[in-house]
Jmol script that loads the backbone (N, CA, C; Angstrom):
load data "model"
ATOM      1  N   UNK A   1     -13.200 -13.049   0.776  1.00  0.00           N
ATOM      2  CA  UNK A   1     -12.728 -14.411   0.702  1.00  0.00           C
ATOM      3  C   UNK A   1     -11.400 -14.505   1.443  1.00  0.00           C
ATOM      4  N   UNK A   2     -11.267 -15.699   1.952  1.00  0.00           N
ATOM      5  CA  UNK A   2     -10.054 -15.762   2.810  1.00  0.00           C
ATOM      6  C   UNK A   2      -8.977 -16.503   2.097  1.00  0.00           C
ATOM      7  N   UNK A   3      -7.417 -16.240   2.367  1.00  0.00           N
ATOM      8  CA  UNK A   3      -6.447 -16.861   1.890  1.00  0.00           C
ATOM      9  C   UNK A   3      -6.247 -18.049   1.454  1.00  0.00           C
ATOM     10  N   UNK A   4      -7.307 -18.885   3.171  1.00  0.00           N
ATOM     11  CA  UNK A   4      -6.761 -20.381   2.896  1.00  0.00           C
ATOM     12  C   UNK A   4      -8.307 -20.978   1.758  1.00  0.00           C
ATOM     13  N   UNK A   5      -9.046 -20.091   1.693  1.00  0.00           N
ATOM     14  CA  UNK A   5     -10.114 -20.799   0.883  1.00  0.00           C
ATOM     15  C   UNK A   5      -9.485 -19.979  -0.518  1.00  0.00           C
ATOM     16  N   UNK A   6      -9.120 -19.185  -1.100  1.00  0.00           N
ATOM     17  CA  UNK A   6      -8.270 -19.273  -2.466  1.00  0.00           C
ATOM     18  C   UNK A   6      -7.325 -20.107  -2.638  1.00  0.00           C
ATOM     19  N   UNK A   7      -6.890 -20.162  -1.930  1.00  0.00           N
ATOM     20  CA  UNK A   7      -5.548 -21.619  -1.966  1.00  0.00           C
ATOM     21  C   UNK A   7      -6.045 -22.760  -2.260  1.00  0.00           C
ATOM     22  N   UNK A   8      -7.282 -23.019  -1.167  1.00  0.00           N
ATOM     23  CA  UNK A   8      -7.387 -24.826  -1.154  1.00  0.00           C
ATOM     24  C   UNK A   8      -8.635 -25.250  -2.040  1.00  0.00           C
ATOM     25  N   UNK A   9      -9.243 -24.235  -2.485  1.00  0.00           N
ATOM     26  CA  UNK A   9     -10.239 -24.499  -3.970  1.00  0.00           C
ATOM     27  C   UNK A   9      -9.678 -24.764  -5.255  1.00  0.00           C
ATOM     28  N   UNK A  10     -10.315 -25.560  -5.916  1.00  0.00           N
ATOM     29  CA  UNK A  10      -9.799 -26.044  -6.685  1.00  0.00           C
ATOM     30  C   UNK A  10      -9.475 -25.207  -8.064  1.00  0.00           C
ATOM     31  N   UNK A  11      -8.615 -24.694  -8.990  1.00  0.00           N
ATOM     32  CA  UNK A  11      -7.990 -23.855  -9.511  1.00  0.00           C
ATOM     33  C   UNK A  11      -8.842 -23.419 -10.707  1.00  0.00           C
ATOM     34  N   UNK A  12      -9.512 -24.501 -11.502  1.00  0.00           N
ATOM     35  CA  UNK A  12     -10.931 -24.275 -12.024  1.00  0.00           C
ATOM     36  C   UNK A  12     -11.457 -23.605 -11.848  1.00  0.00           C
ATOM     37  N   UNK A  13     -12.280 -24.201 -10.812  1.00  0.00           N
ATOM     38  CA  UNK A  13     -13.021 -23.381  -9.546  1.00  0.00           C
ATOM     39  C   UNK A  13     -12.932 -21.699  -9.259  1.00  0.00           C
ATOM     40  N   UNK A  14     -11.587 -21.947  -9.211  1.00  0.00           N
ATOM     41  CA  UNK A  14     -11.459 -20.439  -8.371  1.00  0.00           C
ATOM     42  C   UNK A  14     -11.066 -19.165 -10.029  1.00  0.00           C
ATOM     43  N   UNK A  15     -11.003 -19.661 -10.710  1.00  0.00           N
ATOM     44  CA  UNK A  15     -10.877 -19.285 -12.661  1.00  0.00           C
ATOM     45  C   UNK A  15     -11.978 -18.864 -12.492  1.00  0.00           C
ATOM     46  N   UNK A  16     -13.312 -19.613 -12.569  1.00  0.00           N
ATOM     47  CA  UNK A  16     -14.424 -19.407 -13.133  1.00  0.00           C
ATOM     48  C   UNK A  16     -15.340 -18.565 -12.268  1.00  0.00           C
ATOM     49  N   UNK A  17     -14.678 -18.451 -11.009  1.00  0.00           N
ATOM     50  CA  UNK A  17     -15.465 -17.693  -9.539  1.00  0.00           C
ATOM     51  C   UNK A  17     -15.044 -16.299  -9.736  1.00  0.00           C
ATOM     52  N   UNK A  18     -13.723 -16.326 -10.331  1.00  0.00           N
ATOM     53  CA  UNK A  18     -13.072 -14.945 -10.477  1.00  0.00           C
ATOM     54  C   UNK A  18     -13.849 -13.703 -11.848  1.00  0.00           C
ATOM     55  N   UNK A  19     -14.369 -14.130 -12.554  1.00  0.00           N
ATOM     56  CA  UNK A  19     -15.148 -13.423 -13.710  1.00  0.00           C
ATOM     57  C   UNK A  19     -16.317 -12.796 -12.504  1.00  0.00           C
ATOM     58  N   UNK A  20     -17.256 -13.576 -11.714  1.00  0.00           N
ATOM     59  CA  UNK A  20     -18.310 -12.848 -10.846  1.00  0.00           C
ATOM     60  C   UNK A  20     -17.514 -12.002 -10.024  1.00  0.00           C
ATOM     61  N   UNK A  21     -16.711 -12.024  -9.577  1.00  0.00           N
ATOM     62  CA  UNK A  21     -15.813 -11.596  -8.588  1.00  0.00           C
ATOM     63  C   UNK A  21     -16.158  -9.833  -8.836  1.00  0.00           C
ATOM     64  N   UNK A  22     -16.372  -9.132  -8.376  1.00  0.00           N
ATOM     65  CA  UNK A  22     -16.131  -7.422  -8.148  1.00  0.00           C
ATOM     66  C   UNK A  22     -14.493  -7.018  -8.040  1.00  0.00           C
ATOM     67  N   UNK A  23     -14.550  -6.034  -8.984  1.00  0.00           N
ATOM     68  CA  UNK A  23     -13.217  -5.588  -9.089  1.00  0.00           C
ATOM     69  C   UNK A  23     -12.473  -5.388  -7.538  1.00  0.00           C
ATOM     70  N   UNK A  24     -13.264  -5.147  -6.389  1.00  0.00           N
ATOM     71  CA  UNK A  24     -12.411  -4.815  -4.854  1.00  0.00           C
ATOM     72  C   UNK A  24     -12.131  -6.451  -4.948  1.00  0.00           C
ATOM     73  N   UNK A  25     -12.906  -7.055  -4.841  1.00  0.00           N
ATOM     74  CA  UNK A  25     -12.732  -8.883  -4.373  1.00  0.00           C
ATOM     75  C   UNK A  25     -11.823  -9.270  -5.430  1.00  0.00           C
ATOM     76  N   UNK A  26     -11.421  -9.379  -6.489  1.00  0.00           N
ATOM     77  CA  UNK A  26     -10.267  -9.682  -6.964  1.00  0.00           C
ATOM     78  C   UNK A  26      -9.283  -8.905  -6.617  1.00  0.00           C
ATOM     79  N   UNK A  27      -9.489  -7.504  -6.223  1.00  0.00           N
ATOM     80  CA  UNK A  27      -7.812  -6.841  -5.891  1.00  0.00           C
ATOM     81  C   UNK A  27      -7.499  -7.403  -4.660  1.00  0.00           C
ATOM     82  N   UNK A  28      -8.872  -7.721  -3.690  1.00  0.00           N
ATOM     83  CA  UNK A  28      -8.596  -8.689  -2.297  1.00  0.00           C
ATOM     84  C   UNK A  28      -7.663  -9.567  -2.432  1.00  0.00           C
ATOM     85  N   UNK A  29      -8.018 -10.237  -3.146  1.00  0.00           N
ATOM     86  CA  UNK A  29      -7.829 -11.599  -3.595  1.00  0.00           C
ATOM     87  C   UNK A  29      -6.039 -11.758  -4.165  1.00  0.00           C
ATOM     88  N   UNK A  30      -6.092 -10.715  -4.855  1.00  0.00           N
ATOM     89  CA  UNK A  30      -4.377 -10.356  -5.778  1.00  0.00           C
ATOM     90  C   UNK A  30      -3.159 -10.066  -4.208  1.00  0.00           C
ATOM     91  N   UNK A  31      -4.110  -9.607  -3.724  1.00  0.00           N
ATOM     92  CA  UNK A  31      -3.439  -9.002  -2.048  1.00  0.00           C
ATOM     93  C   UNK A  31      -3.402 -10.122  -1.685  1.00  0.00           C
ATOM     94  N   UNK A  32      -4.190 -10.473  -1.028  1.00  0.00           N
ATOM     95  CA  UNK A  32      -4.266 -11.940  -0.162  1.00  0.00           C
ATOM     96  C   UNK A  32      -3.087 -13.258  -0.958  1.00  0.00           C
ATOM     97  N   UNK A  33      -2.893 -13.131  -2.227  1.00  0.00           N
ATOM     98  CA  UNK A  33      -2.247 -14.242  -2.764  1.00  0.00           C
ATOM     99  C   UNK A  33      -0.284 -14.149  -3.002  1.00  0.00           C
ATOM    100  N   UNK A  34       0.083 -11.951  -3.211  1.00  0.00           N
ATOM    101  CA  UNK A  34       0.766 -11.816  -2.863  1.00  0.00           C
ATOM    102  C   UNK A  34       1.586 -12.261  -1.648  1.00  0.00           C
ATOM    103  N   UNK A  35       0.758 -11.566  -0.891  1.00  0.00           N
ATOM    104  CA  UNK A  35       0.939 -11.807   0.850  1.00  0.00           C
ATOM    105  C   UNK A  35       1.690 -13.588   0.413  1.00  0.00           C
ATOM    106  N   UNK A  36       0.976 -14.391   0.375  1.00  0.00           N
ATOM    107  CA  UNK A  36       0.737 -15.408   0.724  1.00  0.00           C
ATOM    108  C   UNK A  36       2.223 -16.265  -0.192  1.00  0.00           C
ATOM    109  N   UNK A  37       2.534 -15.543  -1.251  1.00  0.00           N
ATOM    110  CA  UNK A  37       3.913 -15.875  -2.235  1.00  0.00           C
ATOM    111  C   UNK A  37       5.250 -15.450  -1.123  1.00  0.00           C
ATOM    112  N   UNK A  38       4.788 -14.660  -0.836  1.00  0.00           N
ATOM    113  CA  UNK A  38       6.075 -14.492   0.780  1.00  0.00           C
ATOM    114  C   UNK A  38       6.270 -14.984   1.772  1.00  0.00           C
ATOM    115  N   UNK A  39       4.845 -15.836   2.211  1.00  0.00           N
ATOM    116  CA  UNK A  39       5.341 -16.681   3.267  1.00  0.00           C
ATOM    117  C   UNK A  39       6.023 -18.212   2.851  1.00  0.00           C
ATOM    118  N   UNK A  40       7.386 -18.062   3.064  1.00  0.00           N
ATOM    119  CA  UNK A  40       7.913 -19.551   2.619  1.00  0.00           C
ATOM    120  C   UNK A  40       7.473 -20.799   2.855  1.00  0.00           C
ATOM    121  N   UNK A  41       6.185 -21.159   4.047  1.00  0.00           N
ATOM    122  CA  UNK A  41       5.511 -22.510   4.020  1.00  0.00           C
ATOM    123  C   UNK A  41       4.469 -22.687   3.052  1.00  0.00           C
ATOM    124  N   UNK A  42       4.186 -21.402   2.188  1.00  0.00           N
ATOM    125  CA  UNK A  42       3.399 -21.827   0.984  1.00  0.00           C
ATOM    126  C   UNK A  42       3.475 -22.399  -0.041  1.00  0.00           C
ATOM    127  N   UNK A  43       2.800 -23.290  -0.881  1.00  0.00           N
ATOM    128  CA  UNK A  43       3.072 -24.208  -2.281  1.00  0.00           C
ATOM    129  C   UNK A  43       3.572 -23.036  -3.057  1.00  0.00           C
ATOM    130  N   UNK A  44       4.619 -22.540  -3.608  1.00  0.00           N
ATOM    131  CA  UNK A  44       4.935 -21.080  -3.915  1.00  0.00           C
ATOM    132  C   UNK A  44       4.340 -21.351  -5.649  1.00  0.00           C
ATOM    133  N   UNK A  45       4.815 -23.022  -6.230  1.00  0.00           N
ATOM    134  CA  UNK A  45       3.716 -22.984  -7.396  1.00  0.00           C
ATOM    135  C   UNK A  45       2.240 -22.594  -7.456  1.00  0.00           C
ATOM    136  N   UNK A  46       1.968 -22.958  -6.961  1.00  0.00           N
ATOM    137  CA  UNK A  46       0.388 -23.326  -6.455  1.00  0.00           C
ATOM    138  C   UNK A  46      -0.143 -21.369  -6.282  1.00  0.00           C
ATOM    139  N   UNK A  47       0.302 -20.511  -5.870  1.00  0.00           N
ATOM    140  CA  UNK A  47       0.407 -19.468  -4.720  1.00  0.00           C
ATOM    141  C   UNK A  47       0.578 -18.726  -6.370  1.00  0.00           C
ATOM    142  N   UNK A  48       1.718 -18.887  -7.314  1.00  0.00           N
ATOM    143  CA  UNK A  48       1.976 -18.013  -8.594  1.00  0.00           C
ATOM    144  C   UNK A  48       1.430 -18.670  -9.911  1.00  0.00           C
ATOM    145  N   UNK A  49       0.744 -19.439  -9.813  1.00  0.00           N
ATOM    146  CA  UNK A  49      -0.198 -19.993 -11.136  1.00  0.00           C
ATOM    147  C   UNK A  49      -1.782 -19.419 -10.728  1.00  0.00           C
ATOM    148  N   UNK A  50      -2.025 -19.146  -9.444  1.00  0.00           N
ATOM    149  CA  UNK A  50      -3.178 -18.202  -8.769  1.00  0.00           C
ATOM    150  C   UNK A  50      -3.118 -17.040  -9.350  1.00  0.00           C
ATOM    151  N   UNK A  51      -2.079 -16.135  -9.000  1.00  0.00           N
ATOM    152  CA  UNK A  51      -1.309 -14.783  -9.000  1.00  0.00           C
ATOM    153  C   UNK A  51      -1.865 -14.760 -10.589  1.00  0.00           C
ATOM    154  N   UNK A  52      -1.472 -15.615 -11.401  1.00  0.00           N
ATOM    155  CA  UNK A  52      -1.585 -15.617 -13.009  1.00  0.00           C
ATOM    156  C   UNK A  52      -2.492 -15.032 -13.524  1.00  0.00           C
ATOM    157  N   UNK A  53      -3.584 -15.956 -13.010  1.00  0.00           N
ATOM    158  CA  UNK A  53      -5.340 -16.182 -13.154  1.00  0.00           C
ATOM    159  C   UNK A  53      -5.245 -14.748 -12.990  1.00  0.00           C
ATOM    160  N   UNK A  54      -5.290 -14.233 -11.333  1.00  0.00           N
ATOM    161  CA  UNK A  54      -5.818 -12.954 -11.113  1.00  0.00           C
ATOM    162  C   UNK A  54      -5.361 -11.986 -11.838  1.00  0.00           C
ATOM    163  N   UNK A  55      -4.018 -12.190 -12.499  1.00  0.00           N
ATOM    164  CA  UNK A  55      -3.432 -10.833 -13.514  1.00  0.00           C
ATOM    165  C   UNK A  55      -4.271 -10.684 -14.644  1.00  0.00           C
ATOM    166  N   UNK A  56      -4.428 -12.383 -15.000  1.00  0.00           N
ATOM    167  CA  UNK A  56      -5.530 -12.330 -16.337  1.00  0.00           C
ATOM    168  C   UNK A  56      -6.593 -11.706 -16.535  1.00  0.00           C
ATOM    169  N   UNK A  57      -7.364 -12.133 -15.365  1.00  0.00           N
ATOM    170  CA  UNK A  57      -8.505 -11.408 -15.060  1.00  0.00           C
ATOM    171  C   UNK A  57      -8.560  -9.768 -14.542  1.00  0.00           C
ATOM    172  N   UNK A  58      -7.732  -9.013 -14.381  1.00  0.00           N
ATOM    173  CA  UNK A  58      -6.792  -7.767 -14.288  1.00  0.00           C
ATOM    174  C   UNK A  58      -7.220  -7.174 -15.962  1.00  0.00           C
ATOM    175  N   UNK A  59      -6.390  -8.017 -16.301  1.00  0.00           N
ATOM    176  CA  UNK A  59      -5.834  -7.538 -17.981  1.00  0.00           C
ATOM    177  C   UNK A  59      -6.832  -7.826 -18.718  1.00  0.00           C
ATOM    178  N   UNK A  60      -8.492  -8.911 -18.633  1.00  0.00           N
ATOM    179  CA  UNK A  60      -9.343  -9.024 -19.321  1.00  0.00           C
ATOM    180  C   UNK A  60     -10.228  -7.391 -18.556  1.00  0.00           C
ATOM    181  N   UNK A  61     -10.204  -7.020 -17.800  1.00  0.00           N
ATOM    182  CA  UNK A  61     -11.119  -5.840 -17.062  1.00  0.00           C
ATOM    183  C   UNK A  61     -10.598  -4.577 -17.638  1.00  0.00           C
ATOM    184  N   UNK A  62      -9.626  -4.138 -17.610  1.00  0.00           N
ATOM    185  CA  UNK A  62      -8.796  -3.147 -17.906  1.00  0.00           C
ATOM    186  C   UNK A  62      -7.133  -3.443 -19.163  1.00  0.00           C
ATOM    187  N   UNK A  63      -8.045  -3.494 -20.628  1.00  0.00           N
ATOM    188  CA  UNK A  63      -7.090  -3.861 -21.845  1.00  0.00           C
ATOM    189  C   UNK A  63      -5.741  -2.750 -21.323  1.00  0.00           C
ATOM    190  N   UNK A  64      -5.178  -3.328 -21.501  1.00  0.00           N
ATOM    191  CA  UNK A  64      -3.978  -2.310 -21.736  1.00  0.00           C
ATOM    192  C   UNK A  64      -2.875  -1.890 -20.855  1.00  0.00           C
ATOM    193  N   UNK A  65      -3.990  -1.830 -19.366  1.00  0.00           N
ATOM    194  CA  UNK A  65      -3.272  -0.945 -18.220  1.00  0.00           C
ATOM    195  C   UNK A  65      -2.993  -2.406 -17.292  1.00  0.00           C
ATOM    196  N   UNK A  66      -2.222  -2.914 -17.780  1.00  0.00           N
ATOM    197  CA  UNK A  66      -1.308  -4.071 -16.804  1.00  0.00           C
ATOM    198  C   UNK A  66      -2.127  -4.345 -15.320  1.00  0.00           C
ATOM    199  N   UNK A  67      -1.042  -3.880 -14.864  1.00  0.00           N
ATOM    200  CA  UNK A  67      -1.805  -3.970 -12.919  1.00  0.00           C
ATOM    201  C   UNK A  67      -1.698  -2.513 -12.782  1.00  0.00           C
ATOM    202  N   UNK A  68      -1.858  -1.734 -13.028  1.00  0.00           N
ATOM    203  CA  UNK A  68      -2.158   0.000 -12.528  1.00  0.00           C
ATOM    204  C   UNK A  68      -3.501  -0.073 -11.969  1.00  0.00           C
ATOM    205  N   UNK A  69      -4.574  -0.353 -12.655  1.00  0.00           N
ATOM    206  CA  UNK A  69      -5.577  -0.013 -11.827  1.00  0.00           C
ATOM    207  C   UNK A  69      -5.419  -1.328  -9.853  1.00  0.00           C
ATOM    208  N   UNK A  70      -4.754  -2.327 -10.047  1.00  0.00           N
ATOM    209  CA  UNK A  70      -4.471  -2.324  -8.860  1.00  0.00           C
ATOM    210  C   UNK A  70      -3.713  -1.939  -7.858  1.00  0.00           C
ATOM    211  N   UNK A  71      -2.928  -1.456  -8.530  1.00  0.00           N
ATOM    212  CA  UNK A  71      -2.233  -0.851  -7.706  1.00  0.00           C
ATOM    213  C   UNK A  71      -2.518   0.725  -6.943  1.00  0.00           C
ATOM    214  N   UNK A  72      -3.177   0.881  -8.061  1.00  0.00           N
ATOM    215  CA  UNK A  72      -3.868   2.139  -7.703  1.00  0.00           C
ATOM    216  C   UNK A  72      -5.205   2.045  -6.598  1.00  0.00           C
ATOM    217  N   UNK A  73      -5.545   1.010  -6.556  1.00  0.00           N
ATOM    218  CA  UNK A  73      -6.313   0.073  -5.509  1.00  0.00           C
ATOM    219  C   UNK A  73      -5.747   0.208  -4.040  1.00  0.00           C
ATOM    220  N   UNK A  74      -4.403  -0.378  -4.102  1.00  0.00           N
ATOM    221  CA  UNK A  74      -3.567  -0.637  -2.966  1.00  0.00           C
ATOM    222  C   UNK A  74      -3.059   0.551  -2.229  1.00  0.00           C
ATOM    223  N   UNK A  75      -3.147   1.450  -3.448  1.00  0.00           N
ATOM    224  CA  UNK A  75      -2.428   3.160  -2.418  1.00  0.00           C
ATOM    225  C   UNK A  75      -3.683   3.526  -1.383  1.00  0.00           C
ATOM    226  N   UNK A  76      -5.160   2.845  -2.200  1.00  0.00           N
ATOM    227  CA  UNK A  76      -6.458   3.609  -1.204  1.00  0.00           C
ATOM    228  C   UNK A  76      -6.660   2.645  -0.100  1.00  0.00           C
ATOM    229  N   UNK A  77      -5.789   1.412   0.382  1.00  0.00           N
ATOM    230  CA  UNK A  77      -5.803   1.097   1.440  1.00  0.00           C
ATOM    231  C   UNK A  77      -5.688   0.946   2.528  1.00  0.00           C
ATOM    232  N   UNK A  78      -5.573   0.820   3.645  1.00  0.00           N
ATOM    233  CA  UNK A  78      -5.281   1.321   4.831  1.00  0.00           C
ATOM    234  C   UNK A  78      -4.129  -0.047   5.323  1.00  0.00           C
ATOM    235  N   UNK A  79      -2.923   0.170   5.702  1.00  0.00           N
ATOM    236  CA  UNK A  79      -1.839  -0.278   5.573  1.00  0.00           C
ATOM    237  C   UNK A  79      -2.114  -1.654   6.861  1.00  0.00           C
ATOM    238  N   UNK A  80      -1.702  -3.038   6.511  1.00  0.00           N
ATOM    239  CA  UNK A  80      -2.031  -4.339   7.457  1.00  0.00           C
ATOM    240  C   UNK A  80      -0.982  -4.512   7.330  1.00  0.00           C
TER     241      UNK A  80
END
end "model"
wireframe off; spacefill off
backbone 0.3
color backbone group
């Protein structure tokens, strides 16, 4: 999924898309929305009420372990 289609779907939407989602496509997704909290022409609300969702959905997959298993995601990536 691409940046500007997590952004410009509607927040519902992108809640209820995120449960089907595969654990790589939400860590995509956690990446892609980071990224996207740093570029200053972004709705930076909009960009960290996203970020939220995806932690939630983080923390409903893996009780306990915060963001470790993504991050542990991010070390097996190949650096963009």
């Amino acid at each position: 999924m691409m940046t500007s289609e997590i952004l410009t779907e509607d927040v519902a939407d992108f809640a209820s898309r995120l449960e089907a989602m595969t654990e790589d496509e939400v860590f995509a997704a956690m990446r892609s929305l980071e990224i996207s909290s740093e570029n200053q022409s972004a709705d930076r609300d909009d960009v960290l009420s996203r970020i939220a969702l995806v932690e939630e959905e983080i923390e409903r997959r893996f009780p306990g372990q915060l963001l470790a298993p993504y991050r542990n995601w991010q070390k097996d990536q190949p650096l963009t």
